[in-house]
Structure formats: structure tokens, C-alpha cells
N, C-alpha and C positions, 0 to 999 in steps of 0.2 A: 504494500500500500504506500503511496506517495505520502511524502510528509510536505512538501512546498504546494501553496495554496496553488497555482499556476497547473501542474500536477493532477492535481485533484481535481480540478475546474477539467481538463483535458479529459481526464477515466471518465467522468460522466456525461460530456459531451460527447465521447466518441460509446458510451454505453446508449446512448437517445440514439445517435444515427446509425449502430449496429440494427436496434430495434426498428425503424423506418426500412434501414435498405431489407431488412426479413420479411416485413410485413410485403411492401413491392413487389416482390420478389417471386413471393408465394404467391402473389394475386395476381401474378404475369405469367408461369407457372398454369397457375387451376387454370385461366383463360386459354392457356394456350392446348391443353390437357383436354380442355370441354370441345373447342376444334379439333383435336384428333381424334377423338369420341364418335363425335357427328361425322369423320368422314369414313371412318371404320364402319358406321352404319349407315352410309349412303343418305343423310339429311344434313350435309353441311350448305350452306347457302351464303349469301354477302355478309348478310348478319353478322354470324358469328366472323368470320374472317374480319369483320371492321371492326370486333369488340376488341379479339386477341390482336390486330394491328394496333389497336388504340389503348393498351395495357403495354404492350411493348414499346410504343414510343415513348407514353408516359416513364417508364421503367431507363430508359435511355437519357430520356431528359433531364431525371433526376442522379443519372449518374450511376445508377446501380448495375447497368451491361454496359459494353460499350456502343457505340451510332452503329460501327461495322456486324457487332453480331446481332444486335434489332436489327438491320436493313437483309442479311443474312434468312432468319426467324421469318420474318415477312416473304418473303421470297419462297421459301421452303413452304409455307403457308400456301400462297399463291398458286405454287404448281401442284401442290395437293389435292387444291381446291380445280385446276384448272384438267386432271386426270378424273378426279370422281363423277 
């Protein structure tokens, strides 16, 4: 445990943004999860594709993947979506 106030202010800031980039993370994750669901059982449609596109940008924006592997993600989406 840190003993310099500076320190300690750091361990629980970077304990708040561990907990954000998890939460994201999963929620870009279950979205993207619920897309390959739907395409395994032949009902995936734009819908979904713009929800898990709009989870992974969000998720990119905030830093938690990087731009390349959201534009990646998307892509892979895409031709999934453009094969079903």
C-alpha cells in the first residue's frame, strides 16, 4: 500500500477506470456474443449489426480496444452478416 498521498490518489483512480474499462468491455463483449447468436441461427439482421457496431465504437472511443481492432470487429461482423 502506498504511503505518499499522490500514491494513493493514483491506486484509486486507476481502481475506478479498471472498473469502467470491465464494465465496456463486457457490454461490447455480450453485444457482440448476441450477433453471433443471431447469425448461428439465421435471424441476424441490420439491427443487431448496428447495436454490436455501436458498442464497439463506443468501447474504442473510450479507449478500452484499440480504433484498428473495433474497425477489425466490425468488419468481421459485416461479412458474417453479408454470408448469412
Amino acid at each position: 500500500m502506498p504511503n505518499i498521498k499522490s500514491a494513493i490518489k493514483r491506486v484509486s483512480v486507476t481502481e475506478h477506470k479498471t472498473i469502467r474499462n470491465r464494465m465496456v468491455k463486457s457490454q461490447t463483449k455480450t453485444a457482440i456474443h448476441k450477433f453471433d447468436a443471431a447469425v448461428k441461427n439465421n435471424t441476424a439482421n441490420d439491427e443487431l449489426l448496428r447495436k454490436a457496431s455501436s458498442a464497439v465504437d463506443k468501447a474504442a472511443s473510450k479507449g478500452v480496444i484499440s480504433k484498428n481492432a473495433a474497425n477489425r470487429e466490425k468488419a468481421r461482423m459485416a461479412s458474417e452478416l453479408a454470408r448469412a
